[in-house]
Phi, psi and omega in degrees: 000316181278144155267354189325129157329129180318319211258323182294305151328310169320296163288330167304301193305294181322293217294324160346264169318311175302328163287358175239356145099022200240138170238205197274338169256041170267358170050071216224128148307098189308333192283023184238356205259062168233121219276146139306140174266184184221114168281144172217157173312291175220186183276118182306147176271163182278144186100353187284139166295106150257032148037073175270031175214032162286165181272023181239000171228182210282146147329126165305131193254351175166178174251141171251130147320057182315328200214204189273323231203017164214142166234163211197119199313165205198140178230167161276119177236182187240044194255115176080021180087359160233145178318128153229171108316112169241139186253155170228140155308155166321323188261018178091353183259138178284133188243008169165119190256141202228171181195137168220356162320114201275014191277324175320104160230142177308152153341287168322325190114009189249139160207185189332143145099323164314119185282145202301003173297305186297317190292341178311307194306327195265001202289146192277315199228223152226135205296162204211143153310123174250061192334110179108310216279296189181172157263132199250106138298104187281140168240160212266034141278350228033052157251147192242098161317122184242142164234146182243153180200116187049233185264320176289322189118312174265017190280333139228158171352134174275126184297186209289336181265333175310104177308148157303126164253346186192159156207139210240215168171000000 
């Protein structure tokens, strides 16, 4: 159902149990793992107030991995039949939407999968290292192309065939 990158799955699953409090020998299953989704009208933007703990809205459902060195509470949203990920900051503003979704494509044309020759053509800037975290493509909608390349993310540049692994903003 998730297009998540696998790796990303993953640290979402850690961060998870650890904040819930589920530990490993509870023998928990990624196929046990299904988050509510939250339908919404349309996609909030960044910097919009989101509320995850009021009582008319949703529960925090895990931490993402924003950064190399930050996670940031997360909900599963729903918009228009495709998945994202939305994160909110301490002060309630969404900091950040993710898509692993492969129905998803940016203005430009890049989406899930896409090998890093093609999405190259669409790039703003030039991709850059997030250390630990992935290599980040700006593309000029502010949607950002991401690739993990190895056990790290980062272990060297992604060649010319290394699938869109994600795309956030």
């Amino acid at each position: 159902m998730y297009n998540i990158h696998m790796r990303t799955f993953h640290v979402i699953l850690f961060i998870t149990f650890l904040c819930s409090g589920v530990w490993a020998d509870d023998s928990l299953k990624e196929s046990d793992f299904s988050p509510e989704i939250i339908q919404l009208d349309s996609l909030p933007s960044i910097g919009d107030s989101f509320p995850l703990d009021t009582e008319d809205s949703t529960k925090i459902t895990f931490y993402l991995m924003t950064s190399p060195s930050q996670t940031s509470p997360a909900i599963f949203i729903n918009v228009d039949g495709i998945d994202y990920i939305l994160c909110v900051d301490h002060h309630d503003s969404v900091c950040q939407i993710s898509v692993g979704d492969t129905s998803f494509v940016t203005p430009e044309g890049v989406k899930i999968d896409m090998p890093y020759y093609e999405a190259a053509g669409y790039a703003s800037q030039t991709t850059s290292c997030s250390a630990g975290w992935g290599w980040v493509m700006p593309l000029p909608s502010g949607w950002n192309a991401a690739f993990c390349v190895g056990k790290s993310c980062t272990d060297h540049f992604p060649d010319s065939t290394h699938p869109v692994g994600w795309i956030f903003r």
